[in-house]
N, C-alpha and C positions, 0 to 999 in steps of 0.2 A: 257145661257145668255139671260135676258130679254128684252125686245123692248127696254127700257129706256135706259139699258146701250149699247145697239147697237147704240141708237142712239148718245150719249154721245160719244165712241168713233170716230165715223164718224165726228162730229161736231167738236172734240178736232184736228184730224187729217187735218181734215179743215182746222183749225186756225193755226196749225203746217204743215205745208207741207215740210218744212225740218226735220222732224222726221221721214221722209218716209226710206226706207233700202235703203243703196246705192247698185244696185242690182250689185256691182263688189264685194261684200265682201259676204264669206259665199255657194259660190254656191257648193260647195260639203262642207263634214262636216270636221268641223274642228276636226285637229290631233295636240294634245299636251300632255304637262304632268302639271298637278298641284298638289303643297305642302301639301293638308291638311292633306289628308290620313296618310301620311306616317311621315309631321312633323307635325301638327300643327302650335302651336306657336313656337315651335323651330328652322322656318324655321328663314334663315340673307343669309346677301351677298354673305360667301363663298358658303355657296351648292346651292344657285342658278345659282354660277359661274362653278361648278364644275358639274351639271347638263347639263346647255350648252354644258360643254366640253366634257361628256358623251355620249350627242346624236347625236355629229360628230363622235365619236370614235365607237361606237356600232352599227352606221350606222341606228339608230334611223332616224335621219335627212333623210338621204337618202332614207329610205322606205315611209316620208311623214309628219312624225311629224315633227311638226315646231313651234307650239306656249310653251313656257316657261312662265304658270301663276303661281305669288304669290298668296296663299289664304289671309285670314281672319287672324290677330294679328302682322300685319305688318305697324302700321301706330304709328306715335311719337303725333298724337295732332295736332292742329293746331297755326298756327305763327301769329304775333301781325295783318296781314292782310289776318287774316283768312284763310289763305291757307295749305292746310293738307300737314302733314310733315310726313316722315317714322320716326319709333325708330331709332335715333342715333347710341345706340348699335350694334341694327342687320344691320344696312344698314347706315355704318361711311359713305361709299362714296358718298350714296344717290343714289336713282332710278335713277336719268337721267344716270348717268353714268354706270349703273348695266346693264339699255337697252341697251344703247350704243354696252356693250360689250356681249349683246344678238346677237345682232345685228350684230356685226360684225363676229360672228360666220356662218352667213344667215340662222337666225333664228329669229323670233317675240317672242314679249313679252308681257304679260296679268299680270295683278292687279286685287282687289277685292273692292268691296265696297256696300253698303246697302241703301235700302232707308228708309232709317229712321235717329233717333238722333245717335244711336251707333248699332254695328254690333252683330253679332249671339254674337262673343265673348267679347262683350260687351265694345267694341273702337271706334273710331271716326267713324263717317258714313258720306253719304253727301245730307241728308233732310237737306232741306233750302241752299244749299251752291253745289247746282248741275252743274252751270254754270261756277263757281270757283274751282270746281273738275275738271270738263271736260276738262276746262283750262289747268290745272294743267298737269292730264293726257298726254293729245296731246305734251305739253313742254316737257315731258318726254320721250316723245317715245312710249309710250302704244300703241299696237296694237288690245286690248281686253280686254274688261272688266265685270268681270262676278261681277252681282247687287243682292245680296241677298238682303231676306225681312225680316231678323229677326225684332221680338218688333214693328210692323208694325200691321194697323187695318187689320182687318180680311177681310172686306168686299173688293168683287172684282172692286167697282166702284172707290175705292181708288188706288186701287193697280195700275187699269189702268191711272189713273192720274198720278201718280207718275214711274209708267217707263217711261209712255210718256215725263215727263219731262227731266228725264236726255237721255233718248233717242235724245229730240231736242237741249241739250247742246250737248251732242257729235257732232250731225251732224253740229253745229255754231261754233265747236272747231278750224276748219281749218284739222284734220287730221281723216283720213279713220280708226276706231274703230269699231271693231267686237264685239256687244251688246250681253249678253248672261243674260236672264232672269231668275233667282232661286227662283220662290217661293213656286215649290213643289208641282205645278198640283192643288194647292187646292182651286185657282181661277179660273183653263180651260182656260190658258195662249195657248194653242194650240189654240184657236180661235179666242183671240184677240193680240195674241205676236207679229205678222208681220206686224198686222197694226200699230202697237206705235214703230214701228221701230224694234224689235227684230230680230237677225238674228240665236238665239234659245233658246227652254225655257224647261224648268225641267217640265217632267212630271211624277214626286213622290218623295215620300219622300228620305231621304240620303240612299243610298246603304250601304251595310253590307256586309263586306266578311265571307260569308255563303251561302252555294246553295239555303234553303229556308227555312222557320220559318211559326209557325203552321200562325200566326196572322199577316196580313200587318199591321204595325202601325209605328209614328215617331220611330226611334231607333231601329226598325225591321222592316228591308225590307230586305229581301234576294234577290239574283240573278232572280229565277224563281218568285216569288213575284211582280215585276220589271215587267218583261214580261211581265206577265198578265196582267198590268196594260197600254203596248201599243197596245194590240187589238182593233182597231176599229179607230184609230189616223190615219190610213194613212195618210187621204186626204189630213190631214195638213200640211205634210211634204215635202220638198222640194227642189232645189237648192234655196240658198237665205232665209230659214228660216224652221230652223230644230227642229224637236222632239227630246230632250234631258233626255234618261235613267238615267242618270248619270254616272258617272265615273267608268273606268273602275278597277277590286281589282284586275287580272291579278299580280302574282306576289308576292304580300302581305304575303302570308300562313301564317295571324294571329298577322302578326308583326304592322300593323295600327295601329292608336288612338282611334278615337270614331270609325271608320270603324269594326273595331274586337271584337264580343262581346267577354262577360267571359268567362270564362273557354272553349274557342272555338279556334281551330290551321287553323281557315281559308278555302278556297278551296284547293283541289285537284285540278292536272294538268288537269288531264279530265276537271273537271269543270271548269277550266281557258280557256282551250281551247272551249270548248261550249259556254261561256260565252265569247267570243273573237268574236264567230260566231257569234252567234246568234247579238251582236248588229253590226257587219259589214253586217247580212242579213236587220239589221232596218233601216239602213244609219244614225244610231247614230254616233253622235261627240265619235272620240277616242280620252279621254285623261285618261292619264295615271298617278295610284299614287305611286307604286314602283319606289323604288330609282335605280332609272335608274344607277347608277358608281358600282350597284353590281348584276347583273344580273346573275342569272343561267340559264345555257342552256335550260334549260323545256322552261323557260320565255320569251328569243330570240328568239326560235324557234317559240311562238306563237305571239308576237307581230310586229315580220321581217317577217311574213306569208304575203308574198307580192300579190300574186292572191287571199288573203284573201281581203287584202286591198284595194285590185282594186273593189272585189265584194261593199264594203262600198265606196266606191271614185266614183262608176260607175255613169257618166255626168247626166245620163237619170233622177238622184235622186229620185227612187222610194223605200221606203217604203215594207218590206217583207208584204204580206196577210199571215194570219195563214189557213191555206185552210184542214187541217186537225187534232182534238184533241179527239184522241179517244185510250182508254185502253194503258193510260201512254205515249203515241207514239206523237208526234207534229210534224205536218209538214209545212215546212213555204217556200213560193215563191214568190220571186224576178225578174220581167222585168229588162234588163239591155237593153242596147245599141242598133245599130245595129242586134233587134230583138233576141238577146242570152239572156236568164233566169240562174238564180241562187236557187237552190233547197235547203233546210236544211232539212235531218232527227233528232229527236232529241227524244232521251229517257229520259222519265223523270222518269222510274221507277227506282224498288231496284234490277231490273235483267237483265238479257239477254231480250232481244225480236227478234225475226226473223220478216223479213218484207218482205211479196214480192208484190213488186206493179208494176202494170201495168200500163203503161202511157197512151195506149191507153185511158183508163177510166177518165183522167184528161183531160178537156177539159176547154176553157175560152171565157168567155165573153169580149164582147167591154169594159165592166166598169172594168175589171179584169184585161186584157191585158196592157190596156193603149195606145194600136195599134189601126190603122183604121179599123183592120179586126173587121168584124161583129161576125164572129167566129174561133176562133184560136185553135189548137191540138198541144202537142207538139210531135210531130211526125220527123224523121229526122236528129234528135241532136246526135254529140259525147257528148258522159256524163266524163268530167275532173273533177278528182279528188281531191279538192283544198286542200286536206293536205297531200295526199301522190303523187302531184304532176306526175301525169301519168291519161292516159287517162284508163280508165275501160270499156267502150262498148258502146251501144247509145241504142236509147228509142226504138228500133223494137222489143226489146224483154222484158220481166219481168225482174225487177230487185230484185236481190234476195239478200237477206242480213241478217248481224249481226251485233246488236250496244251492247256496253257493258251499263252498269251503267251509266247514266248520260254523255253519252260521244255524238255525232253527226257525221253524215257522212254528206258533204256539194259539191255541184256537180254543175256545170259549163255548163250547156249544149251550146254546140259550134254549130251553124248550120254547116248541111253539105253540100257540095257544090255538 
């Protein structure tokens, strides 16, 4: 970002001081599911009602999920006073009453919309008409609203103008809106997201259910792809305004819309479940595109992974470091809480690898840590095993091991007392 638009935001934020984040929303990442993946435009009333009803019954809700967002090809146009209206068809009864009955599930509800004149899928947006959205929204019950940038200028001094602005209609709305900024990392929305209000913003292109593809590019991004692309983000991340991977394909095996390339049958459970991890080690937002009312066990098992979810929930909201990338093997570490860390192994080869590491040789810095200590070891810890739920030994000795293909071992170190 250059001086100019530094200064430009600062100045804008100035003059907006209700666009600032209201710091009760957002402070762990949000857990939900959203429609596009899985429907696109075929999403309407009943399966978002029958979604609801899903995430009480599969105990969804209970391990954390709570937000229910409509994507993109859900809006009817706007009415003689210009206020944006859903499709009649998909939605006879109309959103307010759709929340409502989100709602009364105790469950939130999230919408989509663009800044610009029409959306990626090429429908109503709310450039010029952001204050009589927001409006709208809040009357509805909206609890979250995620702003893409389709058909929008390229350049970032715009972009930031314009979330700012619907950023400060939310906050004039009257009701508390969890802001979610999409435009794909290709402005460095991580440096300027929190201060125009975001409480998270997309840092790449759409996800792809596929482990990894040779080229990152729009419409290829795999899993690993993705990752790469949040090295070096920590800093920005936080309770109150988070780095956003994107959504999770958990699930999917191929069945997505634009999520699924050709002739491709999706991820493996291994890689569902790595890809489960791995963004609960980044304190990524979990949401979810699999059609929650039909769930295979593979799939429950790794999204009701409740100590998984704590690892991503955990208060401290740090941010995994990749602290090791060498000969296939990735290793990623997480500070949590009351001084307990979160380890991930993760294979990214086409084989087996044995790994024996010594804790001793891991040591951390003040800037590492996140603790007061000057210098910290992790020395001491039972090592819990967050997928097979039993504890496995602690760091006094080498830890010796075998990861298959693309799969992770992910470890809990507990202090000991």
């Amino acid at each position: 970002m250059d001086k100019l638009t530094i200064f430009l935001v600062v100045f804008l934020v100035f003059l907006n001081a209700s666009a600032q984040n209201n710091k009760k929303l957002a402070l762990t990442p949000p857990m939900g599911w959203n429609s596009w993946n899985m429907f696109e435009g075929d999403i309407n009333e009943k399966i978002v009602k029958e979604i609801a009803d899903a995430f009480v019954k599969t105990g969804m809700k209970d391990a954390g999920y709570v937000y229910i967002i409509i994507d993109d090809v859900w809006q009817g146009g706007r009415d003689n006073r210009n206020r944006i209206v859903p499709d009649p068809k998909k939605f006879p009864s109309g959103i307010k009453l759709l929340a409502d009955y989100v709602h009364d599930k105790g469950l939130k509800f999230g919408i989509y919309s663009n800044a610009a004149y029409y959306t990626c899928g090429g429908f109503t947006a709310s450039y010029g008409f952001e204050k009589e959205d927001a409006e709208t929204f809040a009357k509805w019950g909206v609890d979250y609203l995620k702003y893409d940038y389709c058909n929008a200028p390229k350049d970032q001094k715009t972009a930031i103008k314009r979330y700012l602005r619907m950023s400060s209609a939310l906050k004039k709305s009257g009701r508390e809106i969890v802001f979610a900024i999409c435009e794909w990392g290709r402005r460095e929305p991580w440096i300027w997201g929190k201060t125009v209000g975001g409480n998270l913003w997309r840092t790449t292109w759409d996800s792809r259910d596929i482990w990894e593809t040779k080229k990152y590019t729009a419409g290829r991004a795999g899993i690993m792809n993705i990752l790469d692309k949040q090295i070096g983000l920590e800093k920005y991340s936080g309770p109150g305004g988070w780095n956003d991977p994107d959504m999770l394909m958990v699930g999917l095996y191929g069945k997505g819309k634009s999520s699924s390339l050709k002739y491709k049958k999706g991820c493996s459970d291994v890689e569902y479940k790595s890809h489960f991890s791995l963004w609960c080690m980044l304190a990524a937002p979990l949401i979810v595109n699999t059609d929650v009312r039909d769930m295979n066990e593979a799939t429950k098992n790794i999204l009701l992974n409740r100590e998984m979810i704590s690892i991503d929930q955990d208060p401290l909201g740090k941010q995994a470091t990749r602290i090791v990338d060498e000969d296939g093997i990735n290793i990623f570490l997480k500070p949590l809480q009351n001084g307990e860390w979160a380890i991930c192994f993760l294979n990214r080869s086409n084989g087996i690898k044995s790994i024996d590491f010594n804790w001793e040789s891991l040591t951390l810095n003040k800037k590492e840590s996140g603790y007061s200590d000057s210098y910290k070891s992790l020395k001491n810890y039972t090592l819990r095993d967050v997928w097979k739920h039993k504890n496995i030994g602690n760091t006094k000795s080498n830890l010796k091991i075998k990861i298959i293909s693309h799969d992770v071992l992910v470890l809990r170190l507990i202090r000991q007392k």
